[in-house]
N, CA, C and O of each residue as an XYZ file, in Angstrom:
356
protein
N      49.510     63.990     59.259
C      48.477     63.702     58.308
C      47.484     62.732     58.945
O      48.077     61.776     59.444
N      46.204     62.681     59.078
C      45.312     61.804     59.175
C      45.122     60.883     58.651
O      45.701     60.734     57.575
N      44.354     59.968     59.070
C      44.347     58.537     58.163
C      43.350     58.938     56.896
O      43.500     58.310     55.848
N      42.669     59.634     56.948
C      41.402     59.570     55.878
C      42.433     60.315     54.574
O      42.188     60.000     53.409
N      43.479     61.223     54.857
C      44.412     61.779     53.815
C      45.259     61.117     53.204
O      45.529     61.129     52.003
N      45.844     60.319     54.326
C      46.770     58.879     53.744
C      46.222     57.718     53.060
O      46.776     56.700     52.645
N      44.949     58.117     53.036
C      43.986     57.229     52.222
C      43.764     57.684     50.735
O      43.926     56.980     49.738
N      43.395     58.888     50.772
C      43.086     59.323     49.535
C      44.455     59.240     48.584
O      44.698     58.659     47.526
N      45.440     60.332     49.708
C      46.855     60.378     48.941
C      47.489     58.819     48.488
O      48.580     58.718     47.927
N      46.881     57.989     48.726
C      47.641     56.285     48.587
C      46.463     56.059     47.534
O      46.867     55.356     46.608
N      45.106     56.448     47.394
C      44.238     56.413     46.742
C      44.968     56.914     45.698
O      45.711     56.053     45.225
N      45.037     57.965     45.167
C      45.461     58.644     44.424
C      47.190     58.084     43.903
O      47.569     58.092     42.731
N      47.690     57.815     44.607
C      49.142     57.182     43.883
C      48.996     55.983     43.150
O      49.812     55.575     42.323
N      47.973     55.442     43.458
C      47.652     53.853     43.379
C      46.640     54.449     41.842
O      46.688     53.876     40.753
N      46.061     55.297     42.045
C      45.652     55.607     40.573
C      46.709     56.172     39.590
O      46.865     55.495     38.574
N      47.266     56.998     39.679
C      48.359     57.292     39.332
C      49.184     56.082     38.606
O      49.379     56.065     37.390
N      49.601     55.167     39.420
C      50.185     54.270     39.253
C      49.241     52.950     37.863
O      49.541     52.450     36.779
N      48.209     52.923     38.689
C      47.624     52.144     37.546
C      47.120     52.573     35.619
O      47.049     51.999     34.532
N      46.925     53.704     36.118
C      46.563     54.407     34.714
C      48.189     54.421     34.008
O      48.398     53.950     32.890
N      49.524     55.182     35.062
C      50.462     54.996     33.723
C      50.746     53.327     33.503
O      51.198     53.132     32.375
N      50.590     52.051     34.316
C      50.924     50.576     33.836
C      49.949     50.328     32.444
O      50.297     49.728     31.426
N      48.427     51.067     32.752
C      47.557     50.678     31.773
C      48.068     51.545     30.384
O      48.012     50.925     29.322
N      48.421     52.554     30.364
C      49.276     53.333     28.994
C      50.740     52.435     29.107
O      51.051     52.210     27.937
N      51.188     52.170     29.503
C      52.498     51.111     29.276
C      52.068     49.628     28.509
O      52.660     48.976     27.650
N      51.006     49.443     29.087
C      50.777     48.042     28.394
C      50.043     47.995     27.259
O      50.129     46.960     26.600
N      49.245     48.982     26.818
C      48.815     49.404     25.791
C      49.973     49.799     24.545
O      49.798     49.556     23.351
N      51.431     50.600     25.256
C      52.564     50.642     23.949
C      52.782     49.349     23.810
O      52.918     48.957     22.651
N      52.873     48.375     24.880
C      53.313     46.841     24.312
C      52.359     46.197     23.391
O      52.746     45.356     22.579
N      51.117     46.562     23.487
C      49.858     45.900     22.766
C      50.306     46.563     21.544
O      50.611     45.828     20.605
N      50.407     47.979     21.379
C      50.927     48.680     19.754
C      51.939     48.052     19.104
O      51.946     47.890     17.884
N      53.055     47.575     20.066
C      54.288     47.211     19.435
C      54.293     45.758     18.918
O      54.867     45.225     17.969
N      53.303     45.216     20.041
C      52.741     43.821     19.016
C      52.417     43.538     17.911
O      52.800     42.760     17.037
N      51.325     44.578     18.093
C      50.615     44.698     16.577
C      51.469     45.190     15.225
O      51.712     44.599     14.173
N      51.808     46.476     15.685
C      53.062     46.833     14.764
C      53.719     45.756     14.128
O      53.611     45.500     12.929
N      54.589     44.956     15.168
C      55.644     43.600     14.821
C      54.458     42.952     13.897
O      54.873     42.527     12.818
N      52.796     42.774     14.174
C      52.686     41.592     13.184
C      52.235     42.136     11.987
O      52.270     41.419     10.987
N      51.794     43.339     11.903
C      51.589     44.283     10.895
C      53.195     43.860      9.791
O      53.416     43.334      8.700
N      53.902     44.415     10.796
C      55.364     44.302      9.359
C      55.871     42.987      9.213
O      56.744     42.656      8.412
N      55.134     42.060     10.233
C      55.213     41.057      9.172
C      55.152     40.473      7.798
O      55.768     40.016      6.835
N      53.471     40.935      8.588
C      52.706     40.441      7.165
C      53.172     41.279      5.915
O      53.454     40.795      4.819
N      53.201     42.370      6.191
C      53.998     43.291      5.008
C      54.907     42.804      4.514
O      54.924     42.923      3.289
N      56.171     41.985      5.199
C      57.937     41.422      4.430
C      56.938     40.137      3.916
O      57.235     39.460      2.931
N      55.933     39.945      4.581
C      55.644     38.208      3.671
C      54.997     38.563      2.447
O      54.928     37.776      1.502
N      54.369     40.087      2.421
C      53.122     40.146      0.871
C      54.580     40.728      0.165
O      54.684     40.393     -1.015
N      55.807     41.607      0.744
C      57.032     42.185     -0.467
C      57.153     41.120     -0.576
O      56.248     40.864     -1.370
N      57.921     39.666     -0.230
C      58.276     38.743     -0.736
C      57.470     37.882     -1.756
O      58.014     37.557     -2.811
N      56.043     37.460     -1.445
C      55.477     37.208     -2.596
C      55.182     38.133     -3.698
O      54.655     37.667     -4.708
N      55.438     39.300     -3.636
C      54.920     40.077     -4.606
C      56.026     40.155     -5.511
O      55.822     40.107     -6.724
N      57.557     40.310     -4.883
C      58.620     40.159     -5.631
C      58.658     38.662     -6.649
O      59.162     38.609     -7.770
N      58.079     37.670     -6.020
C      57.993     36.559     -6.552
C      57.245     36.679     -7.574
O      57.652     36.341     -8.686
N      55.744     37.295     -7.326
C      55.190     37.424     -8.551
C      55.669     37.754     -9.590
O      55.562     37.076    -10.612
N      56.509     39.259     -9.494
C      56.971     40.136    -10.311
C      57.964     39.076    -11.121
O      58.086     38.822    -12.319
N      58.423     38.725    -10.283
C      59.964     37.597    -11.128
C      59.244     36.419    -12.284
O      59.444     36.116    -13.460
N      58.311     35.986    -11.188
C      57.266     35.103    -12.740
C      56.859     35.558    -13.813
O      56.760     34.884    -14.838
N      56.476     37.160    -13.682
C      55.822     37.698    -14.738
C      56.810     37.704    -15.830
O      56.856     37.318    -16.998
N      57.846     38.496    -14.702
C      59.059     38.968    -16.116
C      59.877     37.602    -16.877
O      60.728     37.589    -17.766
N      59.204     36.462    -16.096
C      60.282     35.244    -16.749
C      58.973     35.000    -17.978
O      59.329     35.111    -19.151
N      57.762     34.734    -17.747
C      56.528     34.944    -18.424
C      56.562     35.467    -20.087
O      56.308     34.994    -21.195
N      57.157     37.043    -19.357
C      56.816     38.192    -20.808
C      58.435     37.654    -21.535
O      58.764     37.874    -22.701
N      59.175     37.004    -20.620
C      60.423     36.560    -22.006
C      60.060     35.317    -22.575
O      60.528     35.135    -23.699
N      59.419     34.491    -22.156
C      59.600     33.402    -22.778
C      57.955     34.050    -24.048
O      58.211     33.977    -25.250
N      57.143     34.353    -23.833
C      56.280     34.987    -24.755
C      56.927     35.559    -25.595
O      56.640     35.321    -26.768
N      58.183     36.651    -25.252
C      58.508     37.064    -26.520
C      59.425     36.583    -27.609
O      59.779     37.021    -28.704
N      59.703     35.380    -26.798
C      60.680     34.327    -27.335
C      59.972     33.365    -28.496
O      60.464     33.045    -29.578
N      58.656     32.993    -27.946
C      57.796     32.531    -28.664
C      57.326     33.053    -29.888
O      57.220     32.401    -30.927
N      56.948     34.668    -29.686
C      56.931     35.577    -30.744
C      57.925     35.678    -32.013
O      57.754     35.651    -33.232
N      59.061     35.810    -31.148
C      60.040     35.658    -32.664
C      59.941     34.469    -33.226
O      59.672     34.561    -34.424
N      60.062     33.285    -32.801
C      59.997     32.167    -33.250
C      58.725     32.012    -34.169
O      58.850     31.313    -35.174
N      57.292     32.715    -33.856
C      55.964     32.960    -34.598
C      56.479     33.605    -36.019
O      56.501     33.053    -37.119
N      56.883     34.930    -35.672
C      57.468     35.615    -36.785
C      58.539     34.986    -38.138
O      58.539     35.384    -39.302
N      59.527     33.737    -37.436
C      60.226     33.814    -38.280
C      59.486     32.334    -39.012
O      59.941     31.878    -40.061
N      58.514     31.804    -38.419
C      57.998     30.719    -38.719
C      56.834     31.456    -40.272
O      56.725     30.978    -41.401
N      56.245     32.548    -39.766
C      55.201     33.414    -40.757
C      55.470     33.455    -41.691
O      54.694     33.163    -42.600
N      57.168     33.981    -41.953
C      57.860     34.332    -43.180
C      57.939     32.857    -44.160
O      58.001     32.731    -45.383
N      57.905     31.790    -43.011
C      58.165     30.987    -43.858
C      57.092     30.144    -44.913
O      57.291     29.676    -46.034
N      55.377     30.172    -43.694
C      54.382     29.623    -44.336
C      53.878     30.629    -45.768
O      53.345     30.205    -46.794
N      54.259     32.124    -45.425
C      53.811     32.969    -46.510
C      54.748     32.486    -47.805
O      54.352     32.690    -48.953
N      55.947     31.866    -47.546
C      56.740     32.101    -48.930
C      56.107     30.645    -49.735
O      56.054     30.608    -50.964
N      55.635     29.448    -48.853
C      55.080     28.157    -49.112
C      53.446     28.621    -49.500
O      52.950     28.044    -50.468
N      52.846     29.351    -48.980
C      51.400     29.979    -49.498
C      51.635     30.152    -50.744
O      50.957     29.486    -51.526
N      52.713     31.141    -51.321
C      52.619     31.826    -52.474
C      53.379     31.368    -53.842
O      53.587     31.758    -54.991
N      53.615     30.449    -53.095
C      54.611     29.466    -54.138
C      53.791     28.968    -54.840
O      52.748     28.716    -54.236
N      53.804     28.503    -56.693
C      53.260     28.389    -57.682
C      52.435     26.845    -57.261
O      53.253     26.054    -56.793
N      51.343     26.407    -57.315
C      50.528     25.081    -57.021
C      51.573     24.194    -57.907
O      52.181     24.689    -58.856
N      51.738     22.686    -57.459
C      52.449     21.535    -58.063
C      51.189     21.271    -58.593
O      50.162     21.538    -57.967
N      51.192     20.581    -60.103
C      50.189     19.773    -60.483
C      50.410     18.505    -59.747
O      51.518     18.072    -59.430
N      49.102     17.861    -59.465
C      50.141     16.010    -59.316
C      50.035     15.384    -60.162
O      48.944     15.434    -60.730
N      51.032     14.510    -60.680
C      50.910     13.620    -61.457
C      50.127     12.218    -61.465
O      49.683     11.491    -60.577
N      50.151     12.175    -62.618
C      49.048     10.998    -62.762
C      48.129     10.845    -63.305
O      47.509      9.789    -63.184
């Protein structure tokens, strides 16, 4: 082989070579990103689960409040309708 062939052919391996390191380091750049991608994803499920848990502690104590409204209603309606006291004097 000549030198000008052992040039190209070393030319050519050496490209070879660099283009697949540059697609290799590019899956590591994906897999980075990926990793911080599903990060951020387990950190927004975790607050979102959190949310969810506030809400539902939220809608009980509201409806807790509610009955307590209700059984309080029954009671101002029966004091509404009750006959007026004269006052004395």
């Amino acid at each position: 082989m000549s030198l000008t062939k052992q040039h190209r052919a070393m030319a050519r391996l050496i490209g070879v070579a660099l283009v697949a390191s540059l697609g290799l380091s590019a899956c590591a750049t994906y897999d980075d990103d990926f990793a911080r991608i599903n990060s951020r994803l387990d950190s927004l499920d975790t607050r979102v689960q959190g949310a969810a848990q506030s809400a539902e502690s939220a809608n009980q104590s509201a409806q807790q409040a509610n009955q307590r409204l209700d059984a309080l209603e029954g009671r101002v309606q029966q004091i509404e309708s009750a006959p007026r006291r004269v006052p004395r004097g």
